[in-house]
N, C-alpha and C positions, 0 to 999 in steps of 0.2 A: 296316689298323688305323685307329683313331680317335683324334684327339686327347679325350684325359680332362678335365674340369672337376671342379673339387670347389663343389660347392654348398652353402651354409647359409642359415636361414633369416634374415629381415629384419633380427630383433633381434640375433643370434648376428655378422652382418655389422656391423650398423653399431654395435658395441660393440669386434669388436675392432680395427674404424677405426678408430675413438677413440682405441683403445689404442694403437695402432703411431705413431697421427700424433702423440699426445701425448710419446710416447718419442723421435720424431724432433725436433719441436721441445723437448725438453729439452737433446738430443745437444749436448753440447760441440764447439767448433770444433775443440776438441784432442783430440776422441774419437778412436782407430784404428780400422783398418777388423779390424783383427784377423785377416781370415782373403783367402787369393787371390779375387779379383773372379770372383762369381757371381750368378745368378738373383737369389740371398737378398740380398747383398750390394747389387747394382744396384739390389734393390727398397729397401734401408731409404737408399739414396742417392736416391729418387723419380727416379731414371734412364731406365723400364722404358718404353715405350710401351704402349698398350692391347693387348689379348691379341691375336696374331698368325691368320691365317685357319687353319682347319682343315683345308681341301681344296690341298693341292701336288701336282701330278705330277714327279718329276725326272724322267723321260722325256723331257718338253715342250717347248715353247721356254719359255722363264721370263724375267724381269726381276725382280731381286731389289736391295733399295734398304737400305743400313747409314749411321747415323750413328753417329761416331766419336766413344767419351766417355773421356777421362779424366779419373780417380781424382788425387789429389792425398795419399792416405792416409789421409784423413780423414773420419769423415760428415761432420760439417757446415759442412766447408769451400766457401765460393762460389768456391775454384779448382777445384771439380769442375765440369768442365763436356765440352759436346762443340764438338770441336776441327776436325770434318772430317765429310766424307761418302764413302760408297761404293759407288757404280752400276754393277751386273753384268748383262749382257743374255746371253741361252745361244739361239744358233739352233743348231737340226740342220742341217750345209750339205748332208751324203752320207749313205749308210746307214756308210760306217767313221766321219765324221768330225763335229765338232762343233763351234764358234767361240763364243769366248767375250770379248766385247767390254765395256771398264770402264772407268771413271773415277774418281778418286783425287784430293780434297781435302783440304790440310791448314794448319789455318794458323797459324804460330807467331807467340807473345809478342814476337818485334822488329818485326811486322807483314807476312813474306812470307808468302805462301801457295805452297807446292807444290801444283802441279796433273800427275796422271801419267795420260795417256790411251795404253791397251795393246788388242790384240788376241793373241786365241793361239787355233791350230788347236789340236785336241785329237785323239787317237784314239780311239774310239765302244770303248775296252777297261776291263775292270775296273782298270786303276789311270790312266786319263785319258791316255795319254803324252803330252806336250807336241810334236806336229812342227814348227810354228815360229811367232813372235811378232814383234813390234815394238812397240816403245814410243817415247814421247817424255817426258819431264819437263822442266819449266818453274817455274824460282822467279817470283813476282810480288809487285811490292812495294805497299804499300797505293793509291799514286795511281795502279798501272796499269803501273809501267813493267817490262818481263822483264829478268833477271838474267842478258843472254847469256851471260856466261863460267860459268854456273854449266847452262847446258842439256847435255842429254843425250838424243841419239837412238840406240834400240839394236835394232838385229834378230837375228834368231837362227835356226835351225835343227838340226835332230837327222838326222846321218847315221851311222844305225848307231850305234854306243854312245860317240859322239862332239859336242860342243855346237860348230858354229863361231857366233863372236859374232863382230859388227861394233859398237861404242863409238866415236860420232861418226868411223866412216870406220875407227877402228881395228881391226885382226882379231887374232882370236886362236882358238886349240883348244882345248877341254877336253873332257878323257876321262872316261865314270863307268860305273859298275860297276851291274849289276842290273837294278830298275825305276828309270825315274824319273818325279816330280810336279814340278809346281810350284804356287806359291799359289791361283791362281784355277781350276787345272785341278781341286787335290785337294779343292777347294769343292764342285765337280760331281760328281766320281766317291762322294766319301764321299753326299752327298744319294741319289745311284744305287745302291749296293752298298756300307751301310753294313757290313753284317757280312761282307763281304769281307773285311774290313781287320782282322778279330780272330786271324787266324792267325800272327802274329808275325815276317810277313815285315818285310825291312827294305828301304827305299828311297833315292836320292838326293832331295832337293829344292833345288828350284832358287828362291831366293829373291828375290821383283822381276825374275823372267825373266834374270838376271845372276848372282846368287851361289851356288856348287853348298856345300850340305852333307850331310857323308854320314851313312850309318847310323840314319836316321829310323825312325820305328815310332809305331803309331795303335795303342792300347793302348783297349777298351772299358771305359769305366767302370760300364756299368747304364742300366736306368731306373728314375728315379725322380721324385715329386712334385715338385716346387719352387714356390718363394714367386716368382709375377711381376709384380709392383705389388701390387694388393687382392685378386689373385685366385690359383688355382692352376693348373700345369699340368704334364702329364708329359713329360720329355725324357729323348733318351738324351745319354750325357756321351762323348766319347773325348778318349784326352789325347795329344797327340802330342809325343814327346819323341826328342832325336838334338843330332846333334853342329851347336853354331856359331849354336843359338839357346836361349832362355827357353821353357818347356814352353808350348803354345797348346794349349787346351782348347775343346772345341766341342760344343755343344749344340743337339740336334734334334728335331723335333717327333715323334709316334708315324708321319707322313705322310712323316718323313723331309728335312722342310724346316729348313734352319739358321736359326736365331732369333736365335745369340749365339755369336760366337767372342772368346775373350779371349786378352791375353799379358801377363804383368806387371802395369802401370796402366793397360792401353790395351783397352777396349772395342768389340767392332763389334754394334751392336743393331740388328737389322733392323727398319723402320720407315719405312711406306709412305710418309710425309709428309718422309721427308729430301732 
């Protein structure tokens, strides 16, 4: 399939620029957003990046790049902003297996930045399984110095329907029932075998390669049009909801490339120059 464009002519275009940007700079600081953060949403927040490539293979090996924006509530609030980045690299290591290598910026209002650099094998299966990971996390304070007592190095492993974790040296077992994902795996599997995921199975997810919540489910919402800065594009939507977080909604290209995942105020825009 193709990604869609809507086109209009010269005058038809730059009339209803006018309009929108006019409406934007009227927007009150104390405007609401009104409605959960979307396409349309991001676009009247001038959020969006220029319209995304049309050719993806999720097959492929990929490098896929997200700045992190959030919402404050408001349009025209200047605490909308982006806060962070997110760098996904996917190589094929085996014919079963996958590796999915990322890096995780974030930097808060008292000045530290979190920085989370993770790997996680994957299984080459329709729902990703996660076989094992490592992470490290790192607070950083604005002049450079690390926040030792606040690090965190974590590995993991899946034996049989069992998670052993090690948390700086600490071990522990955790049992879970079903399939299971985790964040960056069900990045990739959804990209692969989007409509896999419309049959109402339900999964664990494993959140930050550390936290299990159960009874998740990827619920299809459609395709449809959407508003993405000045221009248009077709995406499909799923929403993924379960127990232990805030529904995350995700949005794909017709190519099947993730453009946009959201949760609450927290935006990930994919965007080559982040």
């Amino acid at each position: 399939m193709s990604l869609s464009f809507q086109i209009r002519d010269t005058h038809e275009q730059m009339h209803g620029k006018r309009k929108r940007e006019s409406r934007r700079q009227q927007a009150p600081i104390g405007q609401v957003v009104g409605q959960p953060l979307s396409p349309l949403t991001l676009s009247e927040m001038n959020a969006l990046p220029s319209l995304p490539s049309q050719s993806f293979d999720a097959h492929s090996n990929w490098a896929l790049h997200y700045h992190i924006f959030a919402s404050r509530g408001h349009l025209g609030s200047k605490a909308n902003k982006v806060m962070g980045r997110l760098s996904l690299t996917r190589t094929a290591s085996t014919d079963v297996e996958v590796v999915i290598a990322g890096e995780q910026r974030i930097a808060y209002a008292v000045g530290n930045e979190r920085r989370m650099i993770a790997q996680v094998h994957l299984s080459r299966d329709a729902s990703g399984t996660p076989r094992k990971w490592s992470m490290s996390t790192r607070f950083v304070s604005r002049s450079g110095t690390v926040r030792d007592e606040l690090n965190l190095d974590l590995r993991g492993q899946v034996h049989g329907k069992t998670i052993a974790l090690s948390r700086n040296g600490r071990q522990s077992q955790v049992p879970f029932l079903g399939n299971l994902c985790c964040d960056w795996g069900l990045i990739d599997t959804l990209q692969r075998n989007p409509h896999d995921w419309t049959n109402g199975n339900t999964f664990a997810y494993l959140e930050e390669f550390q936290m299990l919540k159960h009874n998740h489910q990827l619920i299809y919402g459609g395709l449809s049009e959407q508003a993405w800065g000045e221009s248009k594009i077709k995406l499909h939507q799923f929403h993924q909801l379960g127990r232990g977080i805030g529904p995350i909604e995700y949005w794909l290209t017709e190519t099947g490339l993730l453009v946009l995942f959201t949760t609450f105020s927290i935006a990930y825009i994919l965007d080559a120059n982040a």
